[in-house]
N, C-alpha and C positions, 0 to 999 in steps of 0.2 A: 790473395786475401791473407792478412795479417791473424794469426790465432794466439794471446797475447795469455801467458802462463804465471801466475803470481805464486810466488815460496812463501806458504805460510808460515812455515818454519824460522825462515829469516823475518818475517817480521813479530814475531813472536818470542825467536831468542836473542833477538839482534835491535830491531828500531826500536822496539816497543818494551824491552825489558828492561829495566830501572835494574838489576845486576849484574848486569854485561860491564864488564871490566872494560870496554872500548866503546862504548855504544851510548853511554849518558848524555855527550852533545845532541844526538840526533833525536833521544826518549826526553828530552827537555824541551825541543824544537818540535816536535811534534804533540806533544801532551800542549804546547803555548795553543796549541788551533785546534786542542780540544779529541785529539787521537790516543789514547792508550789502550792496556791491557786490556780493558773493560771494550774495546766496542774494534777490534781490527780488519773484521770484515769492513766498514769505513773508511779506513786506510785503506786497503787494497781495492777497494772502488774507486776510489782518489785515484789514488798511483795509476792502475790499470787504463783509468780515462785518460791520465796526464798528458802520455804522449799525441793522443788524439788531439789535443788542443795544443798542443807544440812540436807541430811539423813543420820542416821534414827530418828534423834532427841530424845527426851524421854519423857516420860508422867509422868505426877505430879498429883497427887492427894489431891483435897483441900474439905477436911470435910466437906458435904451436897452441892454439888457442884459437875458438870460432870467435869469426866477426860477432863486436857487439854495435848496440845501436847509442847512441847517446842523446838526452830528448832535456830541456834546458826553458826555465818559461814558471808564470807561477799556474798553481792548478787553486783551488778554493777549500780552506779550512771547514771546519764543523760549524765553527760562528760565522760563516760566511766572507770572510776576511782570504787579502790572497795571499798566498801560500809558497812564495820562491823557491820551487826545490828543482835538483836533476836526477833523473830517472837513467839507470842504466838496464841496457835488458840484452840479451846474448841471443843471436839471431843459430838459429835452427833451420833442421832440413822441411821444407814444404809449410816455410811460413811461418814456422812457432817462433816465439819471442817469449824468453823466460826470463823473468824478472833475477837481477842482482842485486842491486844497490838504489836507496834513493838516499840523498847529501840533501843539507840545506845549501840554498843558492846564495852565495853573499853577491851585494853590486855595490 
């Protein structure tokens, strides 16, 4: 069984912060379906389910580093609208999966 760990942190200093000197594509992309500062627990509900509704993903392997998972698909904004995004998450011992990154999905 999967036990799936979200970084508040990271989306707090990272997707969702409008001062992140690298981060504005993603605080742009995400505030469009209604996600900010004001409500992240939402996002991390989001994110959290995503990979659930886009399996089986696939695992990537980066030299001196734990396998991560990679999960690709859209999941559903705040307005109800879908959502393109990919979910990376770093696979741990006895099942944890801890969130790293989510990108918006271009197609």
């Amino acid at each position: 069984m999967m036990h799936w760990q979200m970084n508040q942190a990271k989306l707090l200093r990272y997707l969702l912060n409008p001062n992140h000197p690298k981060g504005q594509s993603r605080v742009k992309f995400f505030a469009a379906f209604g996600y900010t500062l004001d409500n992240p627990e939402a996002l991390a509900s989001v994110l959290i389910r995503h990979p659930m509704v886009n399996e089986p993903g696939r695992e990537v392997q980066i030299p001196g580093q734990l396998p991560r998972m990679v999960f690709e698909g859209d999941t559903h904004g705040n307005d109800g609208q879908p959502m393109p995004v990919c979910t990376v998450w770093e696979k741990g011992e006895g099942g944890v999966l801890r969130f790293i990154t989510a990108v918006p999905l271009t197609r």
